[in-house]
N, C-alpha and C positions, 0 to 999 in steps of 0.2 A: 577733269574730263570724265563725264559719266560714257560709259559703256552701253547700259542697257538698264532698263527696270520695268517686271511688268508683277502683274499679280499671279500666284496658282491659283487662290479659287476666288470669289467675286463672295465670299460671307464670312471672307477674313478671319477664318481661323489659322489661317498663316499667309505669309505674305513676303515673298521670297525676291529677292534684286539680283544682279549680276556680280558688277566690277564696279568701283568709284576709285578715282586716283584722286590725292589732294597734292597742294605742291606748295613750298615754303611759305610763309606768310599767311596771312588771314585769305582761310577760303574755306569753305561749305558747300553742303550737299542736305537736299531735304526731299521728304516725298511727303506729301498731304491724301490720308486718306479721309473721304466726304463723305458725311454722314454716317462714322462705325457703328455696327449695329453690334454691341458689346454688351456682354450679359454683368450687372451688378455683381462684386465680387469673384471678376474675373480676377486671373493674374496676367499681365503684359511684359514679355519676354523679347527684348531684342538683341539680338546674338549677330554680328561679325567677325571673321577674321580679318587680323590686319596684320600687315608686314610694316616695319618701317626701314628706310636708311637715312643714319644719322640725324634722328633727330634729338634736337637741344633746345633747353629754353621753353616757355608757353606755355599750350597745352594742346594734347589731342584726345576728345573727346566725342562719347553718344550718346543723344536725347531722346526722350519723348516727352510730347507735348501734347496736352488738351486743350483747344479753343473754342470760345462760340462766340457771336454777335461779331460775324462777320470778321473772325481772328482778330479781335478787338481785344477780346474777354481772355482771360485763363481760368481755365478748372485744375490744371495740373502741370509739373514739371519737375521731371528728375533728369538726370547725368549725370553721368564716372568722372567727372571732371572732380578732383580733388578724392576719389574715393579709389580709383585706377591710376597708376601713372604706366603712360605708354611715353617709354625714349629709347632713344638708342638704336643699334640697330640689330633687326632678329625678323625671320623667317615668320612664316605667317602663323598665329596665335589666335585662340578663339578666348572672345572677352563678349561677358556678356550684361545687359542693364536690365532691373525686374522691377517691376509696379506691382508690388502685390496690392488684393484688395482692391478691384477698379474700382472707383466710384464719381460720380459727376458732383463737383461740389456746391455750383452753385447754376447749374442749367443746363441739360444737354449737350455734351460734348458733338460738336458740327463740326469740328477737324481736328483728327488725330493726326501728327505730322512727327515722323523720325528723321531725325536729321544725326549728322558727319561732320563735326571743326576741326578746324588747325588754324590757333590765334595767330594774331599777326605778328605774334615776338617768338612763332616758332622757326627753327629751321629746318631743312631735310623735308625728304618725300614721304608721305603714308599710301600706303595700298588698305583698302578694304575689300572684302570679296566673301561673297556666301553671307549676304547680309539679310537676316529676317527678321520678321516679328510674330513672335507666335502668341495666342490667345488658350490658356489654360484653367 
């Protein structure tokens, strides 16, 4: 269940959401930002807090992704998936994912997209909330 997501300012030096709730099993949340106009050697900071109860098993996990040719192509992709472990259950926690050194590796990055999992061999509820990406 998304809540809300909108931008604070439209030249993406940060980029602020609401609430995302994920719920047992394989389920996702992304937002596609078109066209970032992102300066060489920035750094890409996306920060959530998330709460979980009971979760076991999987993974819960935050991306960022570089696409072009039509999110055909990849320029880039990192996630806490094996670098974070989020289980169990606890009160909301600020976890954050960093790209330092932006750079486009092989064409213009045409969609930036942060996304929110929880594999299908998880169990239990995730809350995220105060989810951004900020540009450094």
């Amino acid at each position: 269940m998304i809540f809300d997501a909108f931008p604070l300012n439209h030249k993406f030096k940060s980029y602020t959401l609401i609430c995302v709730q994920l719920f047992s099993g394989l389920d996702s949340w992304y937002q596609d930002i078109i066209n970032p106009s992102i300066p060489k050697g920035s750094s890409l900071v996306l920060r959530a807090k998330i709460r979980t109860e009971k979760i076991e098993g999987g993974t819960v996990a935050m991306y960022i992704y570089g696409l072009f040719d039509n999110k055909k192509k990849e320029n880039f992709f990192v996630s806490t998936e094996g670098s974070q472990k989020i289980e169990g259950t606890s009160n909301f926690k600020e976890y954050s994912l960093r790209l330092d050194n932006y750079v486009d590796r092989y064409s213009p990055t045409e969609v930036l997209q942060v996304g929110l999992i929880i594999s299908g061999s998880t169990t239990g509820d995730v809350y995220f909330d105060d989810i951004s990406l900020l540009i450094e």
